[in-house]
N, C-alpha and C positions, 0 to 999 in steps of 0.2 A: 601508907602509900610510899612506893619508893621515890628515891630522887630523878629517875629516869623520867618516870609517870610525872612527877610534879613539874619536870620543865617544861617535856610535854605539853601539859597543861597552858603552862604562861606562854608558850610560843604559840598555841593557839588561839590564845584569849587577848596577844598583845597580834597577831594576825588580823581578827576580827576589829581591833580600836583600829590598826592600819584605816578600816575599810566605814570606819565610823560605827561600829556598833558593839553591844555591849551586852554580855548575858547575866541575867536575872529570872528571879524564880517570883510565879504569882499563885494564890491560893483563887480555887475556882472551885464550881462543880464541875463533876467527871463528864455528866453531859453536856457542858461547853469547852472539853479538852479541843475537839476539832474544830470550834469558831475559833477559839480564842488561838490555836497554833496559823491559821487560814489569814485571820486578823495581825500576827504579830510577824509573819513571812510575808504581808502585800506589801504592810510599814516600812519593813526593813529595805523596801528595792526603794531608788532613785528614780521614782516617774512622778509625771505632773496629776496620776492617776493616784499617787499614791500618798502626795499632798492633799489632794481633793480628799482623799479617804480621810486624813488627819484632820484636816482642818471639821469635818463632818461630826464626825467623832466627838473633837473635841465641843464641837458649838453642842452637841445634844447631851455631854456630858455636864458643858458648864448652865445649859439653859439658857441662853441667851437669843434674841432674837438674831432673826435671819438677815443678814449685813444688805444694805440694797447696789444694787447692781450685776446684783448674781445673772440676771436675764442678759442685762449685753453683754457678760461676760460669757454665755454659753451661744449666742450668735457670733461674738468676734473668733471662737473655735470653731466655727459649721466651716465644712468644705468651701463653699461659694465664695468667700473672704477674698477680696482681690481676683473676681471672676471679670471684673469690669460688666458688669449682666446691666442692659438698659429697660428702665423699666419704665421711662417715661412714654404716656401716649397722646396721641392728640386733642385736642381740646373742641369739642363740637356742642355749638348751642343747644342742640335738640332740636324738634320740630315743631313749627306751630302746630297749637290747638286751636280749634274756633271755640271758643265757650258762648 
């Protein structure tokens, strides 16, 4: 390889640390080439979706039960969050019965 190609190289590879990431090689089967490119390109973006992926990932990798809170953490993300929506209704005895 020439010297040209090798700087090449390191200006790309030290571009990519800029940007926090880092290339490495994994052995797979061929029929997981397209999860595991699909899987290592969600990882690599900066979203809260992509956390979620990781942390998912990781919990089903290490086996570990499912942390609690996960439910109001998937209501404090619904739309409605600071809708101020009133949900209170009036309080009525009901109606006599004669028994």
């Amino acid at each position: 390889m020439g010297s040209s190609q090798k700087r090449a190289i390191q200006q790309y590879r030290s571009r990519l640390a800029l940007r926090g990431l880092t290339r490495f090689e994994v052995l797979g089967r061929d029929a997981d080439r397209d999860l595991i490119r699909s899987l290592a390109r969600r990882l690599s973006e900066d979203t809260p979706e992509a956390s979620e992926l990781r942390a998912t990932v990781s919990q089903s990798i290490a086996g570990e039960p499912p942390k609690p809170g996960r439910i109001l953490a998937a209501l404090l993300r619904s739309p409605l969050v600071g809708a101020d929506l009133d949900f209170s209704r009036p309080r009525e005895e009901g109606r006599k019965v004669d028994l």
